[in-house]
mmCIF file of the N, C-alpha and C atoms, coordinates in Angstrom:
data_MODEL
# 
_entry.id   MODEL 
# 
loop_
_atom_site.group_PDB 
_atom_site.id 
_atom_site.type_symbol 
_atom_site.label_atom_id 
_atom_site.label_alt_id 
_atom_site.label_comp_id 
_atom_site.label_asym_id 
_atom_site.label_entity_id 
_atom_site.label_seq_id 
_atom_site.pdbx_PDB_ins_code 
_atom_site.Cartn_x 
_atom_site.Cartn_y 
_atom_site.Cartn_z 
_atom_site.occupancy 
_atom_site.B_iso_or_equiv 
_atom_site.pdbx_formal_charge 
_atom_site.auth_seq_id 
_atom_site.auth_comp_id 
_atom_site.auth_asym_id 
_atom_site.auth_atom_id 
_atom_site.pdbx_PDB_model_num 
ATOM 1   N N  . UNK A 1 1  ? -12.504 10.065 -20.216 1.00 0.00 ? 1  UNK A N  1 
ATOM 2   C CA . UNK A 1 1  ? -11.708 9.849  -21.425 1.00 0.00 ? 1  UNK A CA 1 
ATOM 3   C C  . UNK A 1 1  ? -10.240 10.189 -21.149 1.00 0.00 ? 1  UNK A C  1 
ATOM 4   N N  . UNK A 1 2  ? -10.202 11.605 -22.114 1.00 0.00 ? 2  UNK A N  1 
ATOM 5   C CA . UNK A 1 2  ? -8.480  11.796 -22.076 1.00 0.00 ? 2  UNK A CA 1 
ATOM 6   C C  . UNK A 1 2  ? -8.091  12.416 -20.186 1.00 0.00 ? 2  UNK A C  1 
ATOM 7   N N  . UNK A 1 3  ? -8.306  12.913 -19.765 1.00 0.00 ? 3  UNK A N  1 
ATOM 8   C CA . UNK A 1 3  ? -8.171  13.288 -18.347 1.00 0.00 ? 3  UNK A CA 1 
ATOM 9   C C  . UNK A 1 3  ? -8.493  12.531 -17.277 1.00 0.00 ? 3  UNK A C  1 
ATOM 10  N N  . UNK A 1 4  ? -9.470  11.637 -17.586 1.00 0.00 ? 4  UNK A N  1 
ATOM 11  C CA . UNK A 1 4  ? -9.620  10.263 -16.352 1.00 0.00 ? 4  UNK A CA 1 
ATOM 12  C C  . UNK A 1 4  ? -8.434  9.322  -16.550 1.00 0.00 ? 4  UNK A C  1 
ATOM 13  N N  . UNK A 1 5  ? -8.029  9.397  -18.232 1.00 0.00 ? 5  UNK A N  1 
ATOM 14  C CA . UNK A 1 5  ? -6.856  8.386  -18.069 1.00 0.00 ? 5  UNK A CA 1 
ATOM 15  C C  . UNK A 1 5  ? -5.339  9.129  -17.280 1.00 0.00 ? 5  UNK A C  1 
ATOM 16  N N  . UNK A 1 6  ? -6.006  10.407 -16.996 1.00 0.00 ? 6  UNK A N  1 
ATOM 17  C CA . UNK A 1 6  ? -4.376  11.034 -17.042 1.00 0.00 ? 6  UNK A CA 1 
ATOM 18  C C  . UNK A 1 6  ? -4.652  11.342 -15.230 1.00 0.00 ? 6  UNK A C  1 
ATOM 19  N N  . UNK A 1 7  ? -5.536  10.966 -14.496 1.00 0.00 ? 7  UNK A N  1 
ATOM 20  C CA . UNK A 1 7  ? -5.316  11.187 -13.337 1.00 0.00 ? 7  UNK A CA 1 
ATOM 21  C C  . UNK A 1 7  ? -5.462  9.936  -12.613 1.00 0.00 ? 7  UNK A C  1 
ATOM 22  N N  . UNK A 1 8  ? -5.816  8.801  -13.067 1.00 0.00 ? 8  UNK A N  1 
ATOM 23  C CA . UNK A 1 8  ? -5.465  7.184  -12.987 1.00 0.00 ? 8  UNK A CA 1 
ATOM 24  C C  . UNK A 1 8  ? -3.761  7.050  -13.005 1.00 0.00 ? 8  UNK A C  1 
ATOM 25  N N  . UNK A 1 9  ? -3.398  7.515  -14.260 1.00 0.00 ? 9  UNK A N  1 
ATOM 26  C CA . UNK A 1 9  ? -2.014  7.679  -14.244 1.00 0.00 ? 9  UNK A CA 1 
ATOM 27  C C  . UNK A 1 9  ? -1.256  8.301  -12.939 1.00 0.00 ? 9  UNK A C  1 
ATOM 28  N N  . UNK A 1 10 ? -1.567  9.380  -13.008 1.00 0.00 ? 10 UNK A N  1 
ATOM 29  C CA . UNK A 1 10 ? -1.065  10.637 -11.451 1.00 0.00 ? 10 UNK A CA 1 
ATOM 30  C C  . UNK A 1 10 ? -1.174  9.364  -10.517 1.00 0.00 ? 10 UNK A C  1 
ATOM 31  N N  . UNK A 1 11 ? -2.329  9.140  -10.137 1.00 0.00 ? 11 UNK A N  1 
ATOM 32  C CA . UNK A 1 11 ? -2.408  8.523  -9.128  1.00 0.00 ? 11 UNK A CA 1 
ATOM 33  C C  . UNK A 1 11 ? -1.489  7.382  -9.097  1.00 0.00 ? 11 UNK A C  1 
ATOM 34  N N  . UNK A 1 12 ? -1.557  6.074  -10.009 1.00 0.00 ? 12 UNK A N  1 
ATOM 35  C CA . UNK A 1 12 ? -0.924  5.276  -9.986  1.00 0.00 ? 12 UNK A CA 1 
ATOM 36  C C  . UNK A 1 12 ? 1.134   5.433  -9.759  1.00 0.00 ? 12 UNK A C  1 
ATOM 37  N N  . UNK A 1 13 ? 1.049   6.386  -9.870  1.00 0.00 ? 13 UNK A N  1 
ATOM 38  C CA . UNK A 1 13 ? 2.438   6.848  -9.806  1.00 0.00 ? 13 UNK A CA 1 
ATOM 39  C C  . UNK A 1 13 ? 2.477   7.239  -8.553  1.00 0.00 ? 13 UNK A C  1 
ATOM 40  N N  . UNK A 1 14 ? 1.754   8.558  -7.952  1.00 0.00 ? 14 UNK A N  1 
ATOM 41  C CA . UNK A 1 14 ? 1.757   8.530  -6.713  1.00 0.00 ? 14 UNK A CA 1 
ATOM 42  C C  . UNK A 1 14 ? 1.535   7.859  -5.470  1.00 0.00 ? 14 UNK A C  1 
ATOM 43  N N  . UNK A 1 15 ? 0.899   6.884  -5.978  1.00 0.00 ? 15 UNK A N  1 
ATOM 44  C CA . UNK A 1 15 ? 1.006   5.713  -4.961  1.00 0.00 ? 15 UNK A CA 1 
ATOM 45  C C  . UNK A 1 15 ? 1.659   5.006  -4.769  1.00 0.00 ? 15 UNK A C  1 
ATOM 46  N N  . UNK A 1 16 ? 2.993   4.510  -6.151  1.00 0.00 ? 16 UNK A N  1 
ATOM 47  C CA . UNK A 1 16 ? 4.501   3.774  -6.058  1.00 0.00 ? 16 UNK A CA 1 
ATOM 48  C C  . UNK A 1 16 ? 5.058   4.944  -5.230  1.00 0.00 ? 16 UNK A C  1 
ATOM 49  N N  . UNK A 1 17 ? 5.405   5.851  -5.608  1.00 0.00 ? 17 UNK A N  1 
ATOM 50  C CA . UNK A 1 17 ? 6.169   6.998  -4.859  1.00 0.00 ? 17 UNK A CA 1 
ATOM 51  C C  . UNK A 1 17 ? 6.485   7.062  -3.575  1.00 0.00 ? 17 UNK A C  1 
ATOM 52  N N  . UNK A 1 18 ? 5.228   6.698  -2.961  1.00 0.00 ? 18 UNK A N  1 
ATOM 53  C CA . UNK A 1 18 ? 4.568   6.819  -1.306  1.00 0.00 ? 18 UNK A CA 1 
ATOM 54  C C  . UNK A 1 18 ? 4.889   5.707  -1.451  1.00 0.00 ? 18 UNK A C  1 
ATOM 55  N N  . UNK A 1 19 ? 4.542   4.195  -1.650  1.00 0.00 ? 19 UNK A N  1 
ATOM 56  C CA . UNK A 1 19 ? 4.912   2.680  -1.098  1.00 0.00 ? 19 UNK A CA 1 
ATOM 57  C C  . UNK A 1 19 ? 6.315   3.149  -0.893  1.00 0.00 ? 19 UNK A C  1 
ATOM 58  N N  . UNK A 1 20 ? 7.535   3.438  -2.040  1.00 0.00 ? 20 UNK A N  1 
ATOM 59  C CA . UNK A 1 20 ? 8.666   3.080  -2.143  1.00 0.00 ? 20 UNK A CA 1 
ATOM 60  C C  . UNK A 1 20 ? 9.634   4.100  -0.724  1.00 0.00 ? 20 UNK A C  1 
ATOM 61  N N  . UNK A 1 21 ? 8.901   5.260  -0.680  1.00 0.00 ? 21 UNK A N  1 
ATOM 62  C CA . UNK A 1 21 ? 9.136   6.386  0.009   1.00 0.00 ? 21 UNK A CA 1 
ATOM 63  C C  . UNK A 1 21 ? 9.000   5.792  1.643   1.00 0.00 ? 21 UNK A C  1 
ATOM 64  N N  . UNK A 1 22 ? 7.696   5.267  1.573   1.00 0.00 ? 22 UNK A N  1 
ATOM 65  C CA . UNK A 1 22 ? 7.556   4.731  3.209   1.00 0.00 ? 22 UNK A CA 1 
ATOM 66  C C  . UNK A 1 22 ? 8.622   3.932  3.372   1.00 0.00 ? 22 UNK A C  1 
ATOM 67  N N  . UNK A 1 23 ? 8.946   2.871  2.791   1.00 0.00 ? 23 UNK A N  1 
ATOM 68  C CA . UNK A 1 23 ? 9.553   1.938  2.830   1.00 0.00 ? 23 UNK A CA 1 
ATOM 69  C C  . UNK A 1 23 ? 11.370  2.203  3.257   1.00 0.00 ? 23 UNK A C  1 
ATOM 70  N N  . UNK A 1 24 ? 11.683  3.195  2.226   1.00 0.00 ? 24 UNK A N  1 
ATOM 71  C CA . UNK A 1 24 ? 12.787  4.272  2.391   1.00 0.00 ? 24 UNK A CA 1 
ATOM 72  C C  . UNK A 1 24 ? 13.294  4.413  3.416   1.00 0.00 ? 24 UNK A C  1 
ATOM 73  N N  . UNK A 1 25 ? 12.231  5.429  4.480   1.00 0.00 ? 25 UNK A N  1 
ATOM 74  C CA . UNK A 1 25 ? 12.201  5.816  5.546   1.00 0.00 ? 25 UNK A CA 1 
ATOM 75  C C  . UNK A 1 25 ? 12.529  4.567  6.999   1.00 0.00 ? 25 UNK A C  1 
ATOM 76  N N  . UNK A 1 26 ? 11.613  3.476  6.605   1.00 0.00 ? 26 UNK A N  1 
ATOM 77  C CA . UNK A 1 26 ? 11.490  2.583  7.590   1.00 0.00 ? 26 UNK A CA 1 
ATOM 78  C C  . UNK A 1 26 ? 12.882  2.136  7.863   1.00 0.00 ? 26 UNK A C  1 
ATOM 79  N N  . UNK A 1 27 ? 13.667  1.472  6.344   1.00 0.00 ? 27 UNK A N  1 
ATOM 80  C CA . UNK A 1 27 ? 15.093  0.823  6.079   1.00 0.00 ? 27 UNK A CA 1 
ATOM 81  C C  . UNK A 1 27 ? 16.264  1.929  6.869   1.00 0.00 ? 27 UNK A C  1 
ATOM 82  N N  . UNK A 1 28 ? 16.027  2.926  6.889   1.00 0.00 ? 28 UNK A N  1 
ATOM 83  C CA . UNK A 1 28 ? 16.518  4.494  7.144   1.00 0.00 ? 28 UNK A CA 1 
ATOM 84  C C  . UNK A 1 28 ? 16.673  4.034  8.472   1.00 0.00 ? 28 UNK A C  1 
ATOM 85  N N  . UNK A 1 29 ? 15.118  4.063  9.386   1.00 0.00 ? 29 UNK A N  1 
ATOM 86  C CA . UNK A 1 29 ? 15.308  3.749  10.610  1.00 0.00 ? 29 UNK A CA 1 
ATOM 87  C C  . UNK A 1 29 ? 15.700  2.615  11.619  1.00 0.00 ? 29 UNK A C  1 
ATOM 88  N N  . UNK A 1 30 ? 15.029  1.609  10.738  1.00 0.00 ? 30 UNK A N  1 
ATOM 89  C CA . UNK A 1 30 ? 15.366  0.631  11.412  1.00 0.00 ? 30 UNK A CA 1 
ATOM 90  C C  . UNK A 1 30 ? 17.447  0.199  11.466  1.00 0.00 ? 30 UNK A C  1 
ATOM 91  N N  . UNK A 1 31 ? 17.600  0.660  9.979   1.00 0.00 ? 31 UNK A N  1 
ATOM 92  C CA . UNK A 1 31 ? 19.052  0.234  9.607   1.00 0.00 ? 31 UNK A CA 1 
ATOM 93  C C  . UNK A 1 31 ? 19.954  1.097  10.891  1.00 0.00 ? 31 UNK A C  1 
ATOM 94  N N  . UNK A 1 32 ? 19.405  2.320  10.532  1.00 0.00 ? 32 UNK A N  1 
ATOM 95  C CA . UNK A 1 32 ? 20.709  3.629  10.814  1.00 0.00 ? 32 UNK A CA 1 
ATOM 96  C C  . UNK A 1 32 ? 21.381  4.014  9.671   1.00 0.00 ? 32 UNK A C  1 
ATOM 97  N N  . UNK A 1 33 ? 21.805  5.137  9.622   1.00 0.00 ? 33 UNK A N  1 
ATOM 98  C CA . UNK A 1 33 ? 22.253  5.530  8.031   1.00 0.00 ? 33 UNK A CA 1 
ATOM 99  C C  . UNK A 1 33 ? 23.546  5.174  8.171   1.00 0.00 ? 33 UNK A C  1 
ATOM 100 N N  . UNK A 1 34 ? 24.246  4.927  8.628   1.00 0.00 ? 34 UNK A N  1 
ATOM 101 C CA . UNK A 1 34 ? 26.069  4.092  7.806   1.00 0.00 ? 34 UNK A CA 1 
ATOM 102 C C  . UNK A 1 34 ? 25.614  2.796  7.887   1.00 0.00 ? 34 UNK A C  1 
ATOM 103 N N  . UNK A 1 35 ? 24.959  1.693  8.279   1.00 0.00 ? 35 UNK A N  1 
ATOM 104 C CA . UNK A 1 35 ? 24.755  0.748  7.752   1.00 0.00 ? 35 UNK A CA 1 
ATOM 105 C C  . UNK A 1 35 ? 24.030  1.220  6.812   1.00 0.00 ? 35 UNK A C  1 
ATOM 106 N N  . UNK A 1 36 ? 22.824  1.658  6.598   1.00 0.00 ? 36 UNK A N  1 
ATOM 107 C CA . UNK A 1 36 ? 21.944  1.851  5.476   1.00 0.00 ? 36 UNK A CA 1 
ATOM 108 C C  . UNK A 1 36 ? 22.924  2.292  4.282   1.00 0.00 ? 36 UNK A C  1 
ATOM 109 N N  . UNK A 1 37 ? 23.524  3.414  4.383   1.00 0.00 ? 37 UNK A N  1 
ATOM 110 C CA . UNK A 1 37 ? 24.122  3.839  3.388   1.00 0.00 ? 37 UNK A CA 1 
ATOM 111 C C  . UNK A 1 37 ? 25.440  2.627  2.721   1.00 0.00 ? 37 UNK A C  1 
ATOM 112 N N  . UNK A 1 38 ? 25.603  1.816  3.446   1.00 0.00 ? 38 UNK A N  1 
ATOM 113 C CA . UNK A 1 38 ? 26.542  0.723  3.247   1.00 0.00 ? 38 UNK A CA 1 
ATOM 114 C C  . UNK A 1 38 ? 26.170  -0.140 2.187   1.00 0.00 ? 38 UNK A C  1 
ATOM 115 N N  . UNK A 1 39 ? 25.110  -0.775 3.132   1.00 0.00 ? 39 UNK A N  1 
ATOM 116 C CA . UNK A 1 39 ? 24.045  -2.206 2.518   1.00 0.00 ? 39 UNK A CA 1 
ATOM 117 C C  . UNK A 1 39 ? 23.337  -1.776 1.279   1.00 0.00 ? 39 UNK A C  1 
ATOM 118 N N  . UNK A 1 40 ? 22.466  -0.462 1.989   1.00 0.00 ? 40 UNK A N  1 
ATOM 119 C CA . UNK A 1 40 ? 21.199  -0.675 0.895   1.00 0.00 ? 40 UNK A CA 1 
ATOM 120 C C  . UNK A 1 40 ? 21.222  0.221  -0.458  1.00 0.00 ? 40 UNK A C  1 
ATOM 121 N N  . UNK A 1 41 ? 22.248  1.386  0.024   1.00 0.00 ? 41 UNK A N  1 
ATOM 122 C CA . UNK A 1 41 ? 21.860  2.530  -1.055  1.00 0.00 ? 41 UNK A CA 1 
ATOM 123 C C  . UNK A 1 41 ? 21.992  1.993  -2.398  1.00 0.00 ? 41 UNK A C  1 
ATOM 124 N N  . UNK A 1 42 ? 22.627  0.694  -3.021  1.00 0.00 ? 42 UNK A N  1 
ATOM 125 C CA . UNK A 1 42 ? 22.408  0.753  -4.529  1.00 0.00 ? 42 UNK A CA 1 
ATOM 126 C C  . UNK A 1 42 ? 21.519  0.338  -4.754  1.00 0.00 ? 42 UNK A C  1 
ATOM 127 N N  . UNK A 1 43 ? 20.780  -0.530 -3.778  1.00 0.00 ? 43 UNK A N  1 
ATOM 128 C CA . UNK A 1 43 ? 19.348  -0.821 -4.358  1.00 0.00 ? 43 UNK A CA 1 
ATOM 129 C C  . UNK A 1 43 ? 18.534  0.194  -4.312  1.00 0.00 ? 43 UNK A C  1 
ATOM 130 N N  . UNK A 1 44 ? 18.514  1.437  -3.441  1.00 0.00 ? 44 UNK A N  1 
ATOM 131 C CA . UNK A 1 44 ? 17.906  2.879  -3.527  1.00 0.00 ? 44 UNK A CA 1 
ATOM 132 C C  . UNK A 1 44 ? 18.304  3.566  -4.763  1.00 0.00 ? 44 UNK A C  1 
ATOM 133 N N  . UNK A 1 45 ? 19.744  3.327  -5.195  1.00 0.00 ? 45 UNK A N  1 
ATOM 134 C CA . UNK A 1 45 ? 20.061  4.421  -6.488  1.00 0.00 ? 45 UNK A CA 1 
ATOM 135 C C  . UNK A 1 45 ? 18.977  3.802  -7.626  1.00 0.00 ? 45 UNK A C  1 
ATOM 136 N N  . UNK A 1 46 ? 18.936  2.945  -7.737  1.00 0.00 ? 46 UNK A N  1 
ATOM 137 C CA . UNK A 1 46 ? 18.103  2.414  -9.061  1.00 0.00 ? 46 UNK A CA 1 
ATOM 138 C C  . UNK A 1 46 ? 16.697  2.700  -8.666  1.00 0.00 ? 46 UNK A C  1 
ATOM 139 N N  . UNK A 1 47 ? 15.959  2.960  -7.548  1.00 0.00 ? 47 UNK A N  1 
ATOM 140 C CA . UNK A 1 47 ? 15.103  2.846  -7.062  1.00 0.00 ? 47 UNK A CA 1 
ATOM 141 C C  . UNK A 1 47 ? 14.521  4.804  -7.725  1.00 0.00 ? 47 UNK A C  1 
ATOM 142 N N  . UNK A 1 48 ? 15.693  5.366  -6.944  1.00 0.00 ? 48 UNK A N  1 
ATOM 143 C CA . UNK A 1 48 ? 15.218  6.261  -7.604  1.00 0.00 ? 48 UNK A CA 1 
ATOM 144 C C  . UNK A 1 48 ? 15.424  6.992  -8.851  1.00 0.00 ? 48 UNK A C  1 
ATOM 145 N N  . UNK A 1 49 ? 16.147  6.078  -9.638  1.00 0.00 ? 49 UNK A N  1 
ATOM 146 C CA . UNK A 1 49 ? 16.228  6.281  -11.027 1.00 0.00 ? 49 UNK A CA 1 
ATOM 147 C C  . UNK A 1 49 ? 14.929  5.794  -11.819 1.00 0.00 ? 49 UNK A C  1 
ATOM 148 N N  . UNK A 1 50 ? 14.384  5.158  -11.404 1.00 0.00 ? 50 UNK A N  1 
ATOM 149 C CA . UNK A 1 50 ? 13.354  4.669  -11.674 1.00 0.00 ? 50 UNK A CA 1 
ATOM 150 C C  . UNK A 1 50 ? 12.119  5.312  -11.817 1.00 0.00 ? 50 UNK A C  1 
ATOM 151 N N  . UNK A 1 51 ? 12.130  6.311  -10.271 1.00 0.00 ? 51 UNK A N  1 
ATOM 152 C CA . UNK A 1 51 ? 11.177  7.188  -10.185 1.00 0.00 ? 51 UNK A CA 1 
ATOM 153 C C  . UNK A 1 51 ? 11.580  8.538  -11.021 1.00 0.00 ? 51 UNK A C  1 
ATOM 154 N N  . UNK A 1 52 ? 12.632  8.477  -11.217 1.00 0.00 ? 52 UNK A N  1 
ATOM 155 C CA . UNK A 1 52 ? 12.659  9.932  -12.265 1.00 0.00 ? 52 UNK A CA 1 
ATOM 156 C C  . UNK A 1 52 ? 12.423  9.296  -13.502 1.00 0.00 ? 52 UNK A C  1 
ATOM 157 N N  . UNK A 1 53 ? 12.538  8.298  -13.716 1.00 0.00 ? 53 UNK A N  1 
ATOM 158 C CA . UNK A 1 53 ? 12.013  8.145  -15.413 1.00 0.00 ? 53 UNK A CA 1 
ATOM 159 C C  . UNK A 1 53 ? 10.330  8.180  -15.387 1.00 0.00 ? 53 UNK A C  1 
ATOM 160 N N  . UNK A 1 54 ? 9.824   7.121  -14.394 1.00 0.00 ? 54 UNK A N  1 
ATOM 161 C CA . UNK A 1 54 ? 8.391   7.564  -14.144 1.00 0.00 ? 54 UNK A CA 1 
ATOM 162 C C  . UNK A 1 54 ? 8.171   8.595  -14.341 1.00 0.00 ? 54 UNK A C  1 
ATOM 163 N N  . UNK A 1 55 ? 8.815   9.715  -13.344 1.00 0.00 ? 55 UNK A N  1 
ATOM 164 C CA . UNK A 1 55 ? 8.057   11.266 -13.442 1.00 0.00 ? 55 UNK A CA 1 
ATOM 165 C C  . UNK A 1 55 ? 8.327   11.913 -15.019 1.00 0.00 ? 55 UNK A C  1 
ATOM 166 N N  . UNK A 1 56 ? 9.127   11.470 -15.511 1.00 0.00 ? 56 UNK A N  1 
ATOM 167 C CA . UNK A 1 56 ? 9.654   12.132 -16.712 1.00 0.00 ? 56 UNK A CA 1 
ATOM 168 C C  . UNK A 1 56 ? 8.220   11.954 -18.054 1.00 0.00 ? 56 UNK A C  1 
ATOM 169 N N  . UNK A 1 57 ? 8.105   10.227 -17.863 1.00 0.00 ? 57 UNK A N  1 
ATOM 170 C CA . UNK A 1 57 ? 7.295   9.997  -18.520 1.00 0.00 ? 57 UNK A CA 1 
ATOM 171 C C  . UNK A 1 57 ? 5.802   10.951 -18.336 1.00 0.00 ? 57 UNK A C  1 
ATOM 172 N N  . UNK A 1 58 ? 5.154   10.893 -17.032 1.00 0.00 ? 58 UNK A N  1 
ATOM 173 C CA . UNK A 1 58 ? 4.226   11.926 -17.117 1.00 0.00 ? 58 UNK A CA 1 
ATOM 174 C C  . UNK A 1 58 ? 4.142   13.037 -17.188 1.00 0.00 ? 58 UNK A C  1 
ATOM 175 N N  . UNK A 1 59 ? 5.469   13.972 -16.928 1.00 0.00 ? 59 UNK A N  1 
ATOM 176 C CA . UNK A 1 59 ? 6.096   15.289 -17.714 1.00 0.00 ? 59 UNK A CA 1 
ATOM 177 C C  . UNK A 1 59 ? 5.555   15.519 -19.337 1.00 0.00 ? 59 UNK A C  1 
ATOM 178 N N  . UNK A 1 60 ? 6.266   14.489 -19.802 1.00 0.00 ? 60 UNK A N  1 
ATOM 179 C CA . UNK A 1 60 ? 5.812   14.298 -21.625 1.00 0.00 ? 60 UNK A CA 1 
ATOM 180 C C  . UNK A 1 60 ? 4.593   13.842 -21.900 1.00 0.00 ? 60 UNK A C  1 
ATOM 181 N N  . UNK A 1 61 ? 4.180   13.399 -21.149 1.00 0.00 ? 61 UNK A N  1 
ATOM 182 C CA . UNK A 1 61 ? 2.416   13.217 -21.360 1.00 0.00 ? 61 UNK A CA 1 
ATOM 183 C C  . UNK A 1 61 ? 1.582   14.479 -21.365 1.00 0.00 ? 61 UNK A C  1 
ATOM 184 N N  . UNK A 1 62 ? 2.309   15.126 -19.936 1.00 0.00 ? 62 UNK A N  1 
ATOM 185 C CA . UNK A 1 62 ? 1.276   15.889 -19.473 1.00 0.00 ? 62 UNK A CA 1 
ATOM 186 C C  . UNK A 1 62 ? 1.493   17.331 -20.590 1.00 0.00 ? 62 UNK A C  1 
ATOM 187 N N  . UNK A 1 63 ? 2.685   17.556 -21.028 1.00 0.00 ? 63 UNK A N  1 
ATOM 188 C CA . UNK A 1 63 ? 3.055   18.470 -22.163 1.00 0.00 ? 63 UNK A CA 1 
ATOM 189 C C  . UNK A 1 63 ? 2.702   18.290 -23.266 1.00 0.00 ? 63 UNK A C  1 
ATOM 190 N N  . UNK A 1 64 ? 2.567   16.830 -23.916 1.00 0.00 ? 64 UNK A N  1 
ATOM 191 C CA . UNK A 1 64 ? 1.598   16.492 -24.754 1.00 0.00 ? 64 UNK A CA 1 
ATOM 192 C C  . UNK A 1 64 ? 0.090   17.153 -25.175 1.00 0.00 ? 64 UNK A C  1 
ATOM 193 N N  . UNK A 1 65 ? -0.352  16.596 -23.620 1.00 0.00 ? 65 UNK A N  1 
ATOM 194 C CA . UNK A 1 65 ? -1.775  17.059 -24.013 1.00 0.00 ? 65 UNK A CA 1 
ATOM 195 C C  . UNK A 1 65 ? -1.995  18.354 -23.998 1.00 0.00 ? 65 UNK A C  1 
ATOM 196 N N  . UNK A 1 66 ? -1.281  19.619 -22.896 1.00 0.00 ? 66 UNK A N  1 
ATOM 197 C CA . UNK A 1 66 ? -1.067  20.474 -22.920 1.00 0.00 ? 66 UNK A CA 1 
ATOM 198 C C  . UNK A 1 66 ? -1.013  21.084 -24.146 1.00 0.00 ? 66 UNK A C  1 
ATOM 199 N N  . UNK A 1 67 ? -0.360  20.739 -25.287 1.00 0.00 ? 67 UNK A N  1 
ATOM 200 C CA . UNK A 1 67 ? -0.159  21.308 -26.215 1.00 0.00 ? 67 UNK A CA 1 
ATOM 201 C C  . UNK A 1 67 ? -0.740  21.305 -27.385 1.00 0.00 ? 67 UNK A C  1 
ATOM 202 N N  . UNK A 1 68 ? -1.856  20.165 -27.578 1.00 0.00 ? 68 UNK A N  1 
ATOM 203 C CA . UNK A 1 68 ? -2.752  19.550 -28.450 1.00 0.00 ? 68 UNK A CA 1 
ATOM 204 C C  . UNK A 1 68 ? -3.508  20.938 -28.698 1.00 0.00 ? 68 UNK A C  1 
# 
């Protein structure tokens, strides 16, 4: 019920996290960081703005139920 949906959630988040994270790393290496930081970082800034709203959202979930 309420806790299978909330670790489906965890998970599903933690598994964008890790795709986007590997991916990170690879662009990192393969680029070199002054090209990387040149080319790619605004598509990284949104990238990880993204992931803090994610985490935020399961913050307020998880305080939610917490508090029920």
């Amino acid at each position: 019920d309420c806790a299978y949906g909330m670790v489906l959630l965890y998970r599903y988040l933690f598994h964008c996290l890790l795709c986007h994270f590997s991916a990170f790393i690879n662009d990192l290496i393969i680029f070199g960081i002054p090209t990387f930081l040149e080319a790619k970082w605004p598509d990284y800034y949104s990238f990880v703005s993204i992931c803090v709203f994610e985490m935020s959202i399961v913050v307020v979930i998880t305080a939610a139920f917490s508090l029920r």
